[in-house]
BALOBA-1460 file (C-alpha; in Angstrom, 3 decimals):
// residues 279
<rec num="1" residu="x" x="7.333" y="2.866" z="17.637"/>
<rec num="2" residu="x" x="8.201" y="1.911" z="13.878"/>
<rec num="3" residu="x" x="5.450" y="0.949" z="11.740"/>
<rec num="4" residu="x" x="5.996" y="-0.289" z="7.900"/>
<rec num="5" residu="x" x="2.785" y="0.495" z="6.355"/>
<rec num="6" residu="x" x="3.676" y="-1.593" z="3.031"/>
<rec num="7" residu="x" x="5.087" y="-5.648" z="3.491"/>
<rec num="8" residu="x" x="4.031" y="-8.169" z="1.372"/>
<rec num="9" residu="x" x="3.351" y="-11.187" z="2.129"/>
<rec num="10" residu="x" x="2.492" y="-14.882" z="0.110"/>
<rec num="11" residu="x" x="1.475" y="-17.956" z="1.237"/>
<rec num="12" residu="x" x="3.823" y="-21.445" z="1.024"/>
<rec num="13" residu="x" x="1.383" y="-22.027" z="-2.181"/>
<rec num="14" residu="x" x="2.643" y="-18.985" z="-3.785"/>
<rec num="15" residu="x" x="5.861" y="-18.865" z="-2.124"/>
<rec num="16" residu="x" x="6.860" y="-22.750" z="-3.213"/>
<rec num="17" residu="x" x="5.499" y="-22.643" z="-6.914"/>
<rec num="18" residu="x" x="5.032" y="-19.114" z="-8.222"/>
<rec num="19" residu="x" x="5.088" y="-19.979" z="-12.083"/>
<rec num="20" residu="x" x="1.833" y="-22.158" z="-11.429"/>
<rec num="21" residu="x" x="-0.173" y="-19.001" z="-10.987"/>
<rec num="22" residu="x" x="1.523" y="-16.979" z="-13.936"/>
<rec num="23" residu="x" x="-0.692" y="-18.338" z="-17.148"/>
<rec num="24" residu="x" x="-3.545" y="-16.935" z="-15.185"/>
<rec num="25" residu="x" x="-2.368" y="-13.954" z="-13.533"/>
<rec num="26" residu="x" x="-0.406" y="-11.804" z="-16.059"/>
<rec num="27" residu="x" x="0.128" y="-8.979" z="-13.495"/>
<rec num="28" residu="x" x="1.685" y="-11.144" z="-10.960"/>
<rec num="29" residu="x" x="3.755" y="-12.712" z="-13.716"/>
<rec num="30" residu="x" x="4.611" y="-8.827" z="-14.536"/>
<rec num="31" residu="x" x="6.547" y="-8.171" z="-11.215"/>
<rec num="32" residu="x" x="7.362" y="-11.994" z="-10.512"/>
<rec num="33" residu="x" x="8.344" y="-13.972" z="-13.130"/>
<rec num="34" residu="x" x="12.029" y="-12.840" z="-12.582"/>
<rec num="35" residu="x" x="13.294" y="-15.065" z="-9.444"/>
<rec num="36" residu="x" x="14.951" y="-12.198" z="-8.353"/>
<rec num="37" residu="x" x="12.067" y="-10.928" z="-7.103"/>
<rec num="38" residu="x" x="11.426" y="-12.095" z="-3.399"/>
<rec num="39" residu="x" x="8.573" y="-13.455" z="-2.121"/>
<rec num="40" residu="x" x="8.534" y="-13.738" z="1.786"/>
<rec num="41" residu="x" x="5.978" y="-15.431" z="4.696"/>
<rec num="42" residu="x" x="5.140" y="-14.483" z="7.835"/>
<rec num="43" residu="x" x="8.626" y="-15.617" z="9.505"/>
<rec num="44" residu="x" x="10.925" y="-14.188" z="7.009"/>
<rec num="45" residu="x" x="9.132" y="-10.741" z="7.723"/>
<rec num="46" residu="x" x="9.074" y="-11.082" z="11.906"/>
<rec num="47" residu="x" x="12.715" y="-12.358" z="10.735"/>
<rec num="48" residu="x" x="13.625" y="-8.810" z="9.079"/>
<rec num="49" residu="x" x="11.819" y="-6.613" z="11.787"/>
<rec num="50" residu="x" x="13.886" y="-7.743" z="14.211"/>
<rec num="51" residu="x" x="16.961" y="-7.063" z="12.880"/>
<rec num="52" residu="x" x="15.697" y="-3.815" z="11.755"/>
<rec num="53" residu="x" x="13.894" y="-2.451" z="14.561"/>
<rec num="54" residu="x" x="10.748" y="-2.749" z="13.341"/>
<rec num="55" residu="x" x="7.926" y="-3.043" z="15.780"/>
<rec num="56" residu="x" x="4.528" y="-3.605" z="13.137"/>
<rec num="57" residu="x" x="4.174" y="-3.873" z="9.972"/>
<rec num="58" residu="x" x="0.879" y="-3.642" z="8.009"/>
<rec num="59" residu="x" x="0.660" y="-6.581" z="5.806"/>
<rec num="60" residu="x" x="-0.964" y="-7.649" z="2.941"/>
<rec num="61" residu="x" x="-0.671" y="-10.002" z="-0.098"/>
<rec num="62" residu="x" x="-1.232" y="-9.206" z="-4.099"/>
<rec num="63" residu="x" x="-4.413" y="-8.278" z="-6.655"/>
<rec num="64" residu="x" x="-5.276" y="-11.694" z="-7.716"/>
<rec num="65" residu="x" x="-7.821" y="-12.333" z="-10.582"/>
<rec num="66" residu="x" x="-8.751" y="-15.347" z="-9.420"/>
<rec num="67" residu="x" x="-11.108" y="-15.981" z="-6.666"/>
<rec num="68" residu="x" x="-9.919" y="-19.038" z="-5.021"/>
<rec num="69" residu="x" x="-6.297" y="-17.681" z="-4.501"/>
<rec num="70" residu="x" x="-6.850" y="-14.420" z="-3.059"/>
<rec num="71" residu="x" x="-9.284" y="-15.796" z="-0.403"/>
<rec num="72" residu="x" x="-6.266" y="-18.556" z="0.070"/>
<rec num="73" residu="x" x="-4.135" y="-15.895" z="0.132"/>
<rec num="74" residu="x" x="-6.342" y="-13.439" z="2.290"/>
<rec num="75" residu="x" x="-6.774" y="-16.276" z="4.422"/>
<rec num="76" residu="x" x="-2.893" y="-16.367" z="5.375"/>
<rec num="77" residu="x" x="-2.625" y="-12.497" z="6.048"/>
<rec num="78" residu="x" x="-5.968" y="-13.437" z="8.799"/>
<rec num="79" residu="x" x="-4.240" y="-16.247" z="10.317"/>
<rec num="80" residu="x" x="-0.887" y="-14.443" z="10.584"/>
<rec num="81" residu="x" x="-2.577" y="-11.269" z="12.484"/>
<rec num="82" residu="x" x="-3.917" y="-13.626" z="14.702"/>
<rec num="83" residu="x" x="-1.021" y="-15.672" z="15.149"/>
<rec num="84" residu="x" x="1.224" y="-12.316" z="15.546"/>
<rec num="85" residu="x" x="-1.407" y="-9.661" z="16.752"/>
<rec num="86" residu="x" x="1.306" y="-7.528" z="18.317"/>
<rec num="87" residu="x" x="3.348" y="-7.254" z="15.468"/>
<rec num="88" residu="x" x="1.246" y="-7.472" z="12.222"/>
<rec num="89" residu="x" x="-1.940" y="-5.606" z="10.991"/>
<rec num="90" residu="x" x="-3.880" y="-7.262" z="8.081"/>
<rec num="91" residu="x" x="-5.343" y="-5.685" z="4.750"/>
<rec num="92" residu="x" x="-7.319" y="-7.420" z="2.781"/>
<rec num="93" residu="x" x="-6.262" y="-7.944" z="-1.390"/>
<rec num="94" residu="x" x="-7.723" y="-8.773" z="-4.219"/>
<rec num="95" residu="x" x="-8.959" y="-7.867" z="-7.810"/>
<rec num="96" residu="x" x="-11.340" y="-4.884" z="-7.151"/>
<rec num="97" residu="x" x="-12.547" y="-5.502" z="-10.562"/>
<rec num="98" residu="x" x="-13.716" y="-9.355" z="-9.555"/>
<rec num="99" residu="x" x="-17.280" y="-9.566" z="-8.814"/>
<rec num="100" residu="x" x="-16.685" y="-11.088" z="-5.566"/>
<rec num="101" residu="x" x="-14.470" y="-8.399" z="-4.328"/>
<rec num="102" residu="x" x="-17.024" y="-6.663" z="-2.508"/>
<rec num="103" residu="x" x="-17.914" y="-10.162" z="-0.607"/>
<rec num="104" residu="x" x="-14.490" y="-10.778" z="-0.091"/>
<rec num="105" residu="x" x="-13.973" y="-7.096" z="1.596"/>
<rec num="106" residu="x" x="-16.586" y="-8.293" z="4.071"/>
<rec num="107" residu="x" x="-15.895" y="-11.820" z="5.124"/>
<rec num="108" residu="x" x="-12.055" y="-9.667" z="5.778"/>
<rec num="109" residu="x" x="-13.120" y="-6.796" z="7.620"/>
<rec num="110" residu="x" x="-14.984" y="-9.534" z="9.822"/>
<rec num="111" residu="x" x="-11.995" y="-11.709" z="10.346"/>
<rec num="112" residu="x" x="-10.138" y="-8.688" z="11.686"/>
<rec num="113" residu="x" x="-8.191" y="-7.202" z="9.008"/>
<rec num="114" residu="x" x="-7.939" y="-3.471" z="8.821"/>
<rec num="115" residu="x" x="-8.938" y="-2.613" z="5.300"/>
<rec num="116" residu="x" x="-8.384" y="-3.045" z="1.788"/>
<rec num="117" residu="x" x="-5.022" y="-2.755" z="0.393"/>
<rec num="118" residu="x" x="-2.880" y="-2.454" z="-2.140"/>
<rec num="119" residu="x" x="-5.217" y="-2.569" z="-4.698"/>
<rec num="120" residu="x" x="-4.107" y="-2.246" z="-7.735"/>
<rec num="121" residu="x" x="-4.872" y="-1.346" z="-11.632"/>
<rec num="122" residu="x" x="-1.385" y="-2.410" z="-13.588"/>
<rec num="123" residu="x" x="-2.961" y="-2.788" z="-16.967"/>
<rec num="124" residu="x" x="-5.833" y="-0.364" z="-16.967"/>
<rec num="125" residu="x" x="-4.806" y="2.802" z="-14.652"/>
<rec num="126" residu="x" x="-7.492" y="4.000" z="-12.477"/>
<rec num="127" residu="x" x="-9.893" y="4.661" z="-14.993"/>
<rec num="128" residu="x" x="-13.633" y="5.059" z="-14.890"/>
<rec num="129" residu="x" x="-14.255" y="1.420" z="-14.485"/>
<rec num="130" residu="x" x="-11.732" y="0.702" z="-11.957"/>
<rec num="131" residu="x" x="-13.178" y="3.799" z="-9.633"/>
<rec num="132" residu="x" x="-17.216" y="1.992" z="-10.562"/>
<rec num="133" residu="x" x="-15.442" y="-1.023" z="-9.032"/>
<rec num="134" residu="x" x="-13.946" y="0.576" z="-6.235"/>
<rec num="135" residu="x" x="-17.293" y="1.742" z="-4.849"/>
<rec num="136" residu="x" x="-18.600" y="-1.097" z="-3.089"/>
<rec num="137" residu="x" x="-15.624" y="-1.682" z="-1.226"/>
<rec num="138" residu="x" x="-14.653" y="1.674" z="-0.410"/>
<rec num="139" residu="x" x="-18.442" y="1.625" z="1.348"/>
<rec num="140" residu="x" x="-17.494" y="-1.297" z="3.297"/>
<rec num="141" residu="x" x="-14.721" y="0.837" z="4.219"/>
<rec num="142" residu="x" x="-16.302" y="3.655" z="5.204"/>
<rec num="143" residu="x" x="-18.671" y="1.813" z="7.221"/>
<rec num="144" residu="x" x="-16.093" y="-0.141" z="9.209"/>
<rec num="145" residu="x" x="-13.421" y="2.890" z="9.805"/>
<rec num="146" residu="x" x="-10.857" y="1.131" z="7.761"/>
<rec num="147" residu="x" x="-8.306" y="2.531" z="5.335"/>
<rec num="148" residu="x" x="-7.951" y="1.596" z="2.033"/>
<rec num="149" residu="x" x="-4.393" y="1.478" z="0.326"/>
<rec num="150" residu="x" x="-4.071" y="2.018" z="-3.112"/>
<rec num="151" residu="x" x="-1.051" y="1.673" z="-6.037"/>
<rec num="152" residu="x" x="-0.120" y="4.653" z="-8.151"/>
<rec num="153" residu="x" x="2.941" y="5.699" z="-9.152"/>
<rec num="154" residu="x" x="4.195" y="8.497" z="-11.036"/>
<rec num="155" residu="x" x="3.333" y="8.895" z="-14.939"/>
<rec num="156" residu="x" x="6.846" y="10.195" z="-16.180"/>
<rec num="157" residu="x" x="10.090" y="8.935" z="-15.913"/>
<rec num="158" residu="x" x="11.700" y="5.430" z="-16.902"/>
<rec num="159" residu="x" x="9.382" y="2.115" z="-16.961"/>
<rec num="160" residu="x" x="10.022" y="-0.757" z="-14.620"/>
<rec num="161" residu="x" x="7.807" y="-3.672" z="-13.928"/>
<rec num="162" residu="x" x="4.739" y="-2.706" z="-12.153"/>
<rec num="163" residu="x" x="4.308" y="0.833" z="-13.436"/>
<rec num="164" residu="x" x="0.900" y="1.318" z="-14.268"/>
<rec num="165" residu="x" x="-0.536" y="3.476" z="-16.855"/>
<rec num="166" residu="x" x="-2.342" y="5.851" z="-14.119"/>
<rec num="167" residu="x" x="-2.429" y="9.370" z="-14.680"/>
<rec num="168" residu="x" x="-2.875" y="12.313" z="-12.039"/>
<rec num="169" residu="x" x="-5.933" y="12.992" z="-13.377"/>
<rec num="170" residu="x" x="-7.539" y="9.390" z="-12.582"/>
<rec num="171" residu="x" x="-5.936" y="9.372" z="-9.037"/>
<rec num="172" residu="x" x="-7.426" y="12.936" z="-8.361"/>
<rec num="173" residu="x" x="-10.757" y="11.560" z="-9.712"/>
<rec num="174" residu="x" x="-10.826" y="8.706" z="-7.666"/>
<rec num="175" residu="x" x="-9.990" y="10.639" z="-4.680"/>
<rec num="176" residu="x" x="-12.756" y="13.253" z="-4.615"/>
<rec num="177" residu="x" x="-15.101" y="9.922" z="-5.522"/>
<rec num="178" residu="x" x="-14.539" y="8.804" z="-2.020"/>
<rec num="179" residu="x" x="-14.199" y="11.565" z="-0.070"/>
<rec num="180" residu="x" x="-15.063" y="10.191" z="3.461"/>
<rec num="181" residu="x" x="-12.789" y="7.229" z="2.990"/>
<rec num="182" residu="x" x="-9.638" y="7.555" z="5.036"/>
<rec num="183" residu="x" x="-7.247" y="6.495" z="1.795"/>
<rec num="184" residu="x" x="-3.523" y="5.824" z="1.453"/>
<rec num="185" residu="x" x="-1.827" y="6.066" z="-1.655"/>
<rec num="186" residu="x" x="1.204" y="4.053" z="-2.834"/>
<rec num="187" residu="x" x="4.817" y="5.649" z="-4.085"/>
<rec num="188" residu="x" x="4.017" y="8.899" z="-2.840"/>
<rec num="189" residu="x" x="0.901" y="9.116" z="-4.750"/>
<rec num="190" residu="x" x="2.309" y="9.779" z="-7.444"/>
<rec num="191" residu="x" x="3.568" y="13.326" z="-6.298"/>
<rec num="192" residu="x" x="-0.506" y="14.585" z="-6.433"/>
<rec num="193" residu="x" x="0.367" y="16.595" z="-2.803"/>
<rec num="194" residu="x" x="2.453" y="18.840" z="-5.139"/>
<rec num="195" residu="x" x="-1.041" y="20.548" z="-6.255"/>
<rec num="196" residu="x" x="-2.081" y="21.297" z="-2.497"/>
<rec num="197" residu="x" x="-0.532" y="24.540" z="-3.526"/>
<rec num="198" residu="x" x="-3.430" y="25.465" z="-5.670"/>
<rec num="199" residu="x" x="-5.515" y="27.583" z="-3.877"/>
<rec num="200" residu="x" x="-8.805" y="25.973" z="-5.018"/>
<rec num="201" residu="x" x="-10.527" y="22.656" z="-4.203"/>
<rec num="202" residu="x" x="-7.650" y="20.190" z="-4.133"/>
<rec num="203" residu="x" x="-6.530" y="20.668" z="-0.388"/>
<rec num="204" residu="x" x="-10.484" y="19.650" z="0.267"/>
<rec num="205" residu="x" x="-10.231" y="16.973" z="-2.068"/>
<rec num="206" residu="x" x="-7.156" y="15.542" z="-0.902"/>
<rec num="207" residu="x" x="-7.800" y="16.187" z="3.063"/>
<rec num="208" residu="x" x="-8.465" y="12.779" z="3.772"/>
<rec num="209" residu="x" x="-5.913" y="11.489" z="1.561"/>
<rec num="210" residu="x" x="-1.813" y="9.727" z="3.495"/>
<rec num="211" residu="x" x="1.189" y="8.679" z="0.953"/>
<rec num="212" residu="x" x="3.456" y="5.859" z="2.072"/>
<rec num="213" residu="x" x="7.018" y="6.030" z="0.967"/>
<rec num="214" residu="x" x="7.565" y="2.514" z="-0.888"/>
<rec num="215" residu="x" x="9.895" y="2.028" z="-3.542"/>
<rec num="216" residu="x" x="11.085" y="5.526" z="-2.733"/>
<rec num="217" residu="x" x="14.968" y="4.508" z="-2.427"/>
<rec num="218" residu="x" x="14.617" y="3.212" z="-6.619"/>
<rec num="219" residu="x" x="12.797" y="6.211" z="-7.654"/>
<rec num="220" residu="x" x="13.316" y="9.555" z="-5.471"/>
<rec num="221" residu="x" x="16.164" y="12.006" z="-4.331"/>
<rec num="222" residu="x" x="16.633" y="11.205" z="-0.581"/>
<rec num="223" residu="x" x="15.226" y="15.241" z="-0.975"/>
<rec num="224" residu="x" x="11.102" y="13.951" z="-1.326"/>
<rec num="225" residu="x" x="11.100" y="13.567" z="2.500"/>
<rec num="226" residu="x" x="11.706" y="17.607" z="3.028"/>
<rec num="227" residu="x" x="9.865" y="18.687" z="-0.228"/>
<rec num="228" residu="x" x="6.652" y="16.120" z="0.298"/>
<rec num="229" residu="x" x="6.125" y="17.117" z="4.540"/>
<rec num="230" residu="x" x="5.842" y="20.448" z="3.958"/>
<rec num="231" residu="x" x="3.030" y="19.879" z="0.598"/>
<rec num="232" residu="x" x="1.615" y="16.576" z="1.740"/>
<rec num="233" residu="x" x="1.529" y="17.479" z="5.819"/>
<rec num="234" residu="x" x="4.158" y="15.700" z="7.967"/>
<rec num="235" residu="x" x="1.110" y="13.693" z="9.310"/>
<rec num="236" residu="x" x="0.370" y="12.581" z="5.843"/>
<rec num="237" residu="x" x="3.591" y="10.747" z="4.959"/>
<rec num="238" residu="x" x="3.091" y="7.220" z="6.143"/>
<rec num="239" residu="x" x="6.895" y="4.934" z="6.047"/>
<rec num="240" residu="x" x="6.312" y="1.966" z="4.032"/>
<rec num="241" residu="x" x="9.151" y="-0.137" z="2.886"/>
<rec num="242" residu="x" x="7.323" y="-2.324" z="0.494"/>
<rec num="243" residu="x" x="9.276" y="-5.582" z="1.297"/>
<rec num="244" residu="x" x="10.622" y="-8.012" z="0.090"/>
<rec num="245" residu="x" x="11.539" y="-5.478" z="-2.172"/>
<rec num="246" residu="x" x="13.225" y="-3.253" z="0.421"/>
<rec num="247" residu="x" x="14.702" y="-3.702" z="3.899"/>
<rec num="248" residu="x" x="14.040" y="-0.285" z="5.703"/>
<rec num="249" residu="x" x="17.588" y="0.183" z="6.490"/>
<rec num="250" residu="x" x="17.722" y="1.918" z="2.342"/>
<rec num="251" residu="x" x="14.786" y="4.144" z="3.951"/>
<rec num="252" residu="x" x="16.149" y="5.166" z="7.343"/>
<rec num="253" residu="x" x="19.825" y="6.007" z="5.585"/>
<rec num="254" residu="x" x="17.642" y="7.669" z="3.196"/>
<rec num="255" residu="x" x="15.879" y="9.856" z="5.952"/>
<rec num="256" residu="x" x="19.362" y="10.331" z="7.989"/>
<rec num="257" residu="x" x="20.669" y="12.529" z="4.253"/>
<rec num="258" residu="x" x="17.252" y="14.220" z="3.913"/>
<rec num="259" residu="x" x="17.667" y="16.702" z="6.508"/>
<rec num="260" residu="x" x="14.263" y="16.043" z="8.438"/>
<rec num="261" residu="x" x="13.861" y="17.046" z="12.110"/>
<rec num="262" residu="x" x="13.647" y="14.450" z="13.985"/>
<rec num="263" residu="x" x="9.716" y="15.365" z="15.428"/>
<rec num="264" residu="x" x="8.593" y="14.389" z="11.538"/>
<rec num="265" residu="x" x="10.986" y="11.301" z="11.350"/>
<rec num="266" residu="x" x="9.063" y="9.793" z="14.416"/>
<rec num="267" residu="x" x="5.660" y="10.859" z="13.165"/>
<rec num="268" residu="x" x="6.456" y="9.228" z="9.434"/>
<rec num="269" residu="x" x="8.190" y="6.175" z="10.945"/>
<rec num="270" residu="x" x="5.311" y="5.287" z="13.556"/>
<rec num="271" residu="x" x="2.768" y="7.676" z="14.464"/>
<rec num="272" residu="x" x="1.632" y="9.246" z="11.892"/>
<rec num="273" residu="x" x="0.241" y="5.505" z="11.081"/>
<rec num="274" residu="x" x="-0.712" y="4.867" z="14.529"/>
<rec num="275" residu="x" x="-3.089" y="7.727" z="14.695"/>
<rec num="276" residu="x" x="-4.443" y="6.730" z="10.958"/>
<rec num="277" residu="x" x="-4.924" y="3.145" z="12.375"/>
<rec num="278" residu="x" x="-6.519" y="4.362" z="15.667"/>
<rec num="279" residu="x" x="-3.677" y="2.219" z="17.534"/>
């Protein structure tokens, strides 16, 4: 069973005119404006799993400001679960700083979808504002039993659109603010997992904590996969391709050079989510 824990997805709206939403949405305009950048539906992702062995893919759509579009958009990633239950599993996006994000991560969780994911801070980082807005809906979370996926990326190294100003110290923060809340953290969390070799307080902290592999191809060493199992746990590392960007054929050649057995390849590429997802 292969499971890509990180596909975006957009409706015809978005997909059709993306500059529309730009003036409004600066982030999106951030990692879209070039029309390089894909942006896929439903069918172009079944599409792609096919022809790369994928069997589910958890799905999800952008951070929108706005209110109107990321119910619209929320909307689309409800009626494709239910239109593809078997291969797609829903998270619901948005804002967190909106005022009607909490709402919003109800009328989801109702519909079906699986949690709240990726939410994202581009312009601010995860600071203390962003974690005051997280609360409600990681309580919604917590509630329900459902994950919540969040962006970070690492703090050094070259720029590229989408890198947020986050620092380890905000994504460690936020963690041990939710500490019952089953959470997944983008990029390889930023490589936090390293610091599970203290000997105090941060493998409690981050015990309830996964790290999907997107974007890995454009910013690790095929060498992450046998350095992060052993730090993060080799049920922790969750394969996520984060497509359109990727195809997980970069991630599986990737894997083939790292060396892995092939007991943590199966866990990472499938069942390490299907036990976090209570599949």
């Amino acid at each position: 069973m292969i499971i890509d824990f990180h596909v975006h997805l957009f409706s015809e709206a978005i997909r059709e005119k993306r500059s529309a939403f730009f003036p409004s949405e600066p982030a999106f305009k951030l990692l879209y404006d070039s029309p390089k950048s894909r942006l896929v539906g439903a069918e172009d992702a079944l599409r792609m799993m096919d022809a790369e062995g994928v069997d589910k893919s958890v799905v999800f759509g952008f951070p929108w400001r706005a209110t109107d579009t990321f119910r619209r958009e929320n909307d689309y990633i409800i009626e494709t679960v239910h239109k593809y239950p078997d291969r797609f599993i829903g998270l619901a996006c948005f804002d967190a700083m909106n005022r009607d994000a909490a709402a919003e991560t109800e009328r989801c969780l109702a519909a079906g979808l699986q949690g709240a994911g990726e939410l994202a801070f581009y312009e601010s980082g995860i600071d203390e504002a962003a974690i005051k807005a997280l609360d409600p809906i990681m309580a919604l979370c917590r509630e329900h039993g459902r994950v919540v996926l969040i962006h970070t990326n690492e703090p050094v190294g070259h720029a590229y659109p989408g890198k947020s100003p986050n620092t380890l110290l905000q994504i460690y923060r936020m963690v041990q603010a939710f500490p019952e809340n089953r959470i997944v953290l983008a990029h390889w969390g930023a490589g936090i997992f390293f610091y599970n070799l203290l000997k105090r307080e941060v493998k409690e902290a981050l015990g309830n904590v996964w790290y999907d592999t997107a974007a890995s191809p454009f910013l690790y060493d095929v060498d992450i996969y046998a350095a992060a199992g052993p730090l993060a746990g080799w049920d922790r590392v969750l394969f996520g391709t984060d497509y359109p960007l990727l195809k997980p054929g970069r991630y599986f050649g990737d894997m083939d050079k790292s060396g892995i057995s092939a007991e943590a390849r199966a866990g990472i590429c499938g069942g390490n989510a299907w036990n976090l997802l209570g599949l």
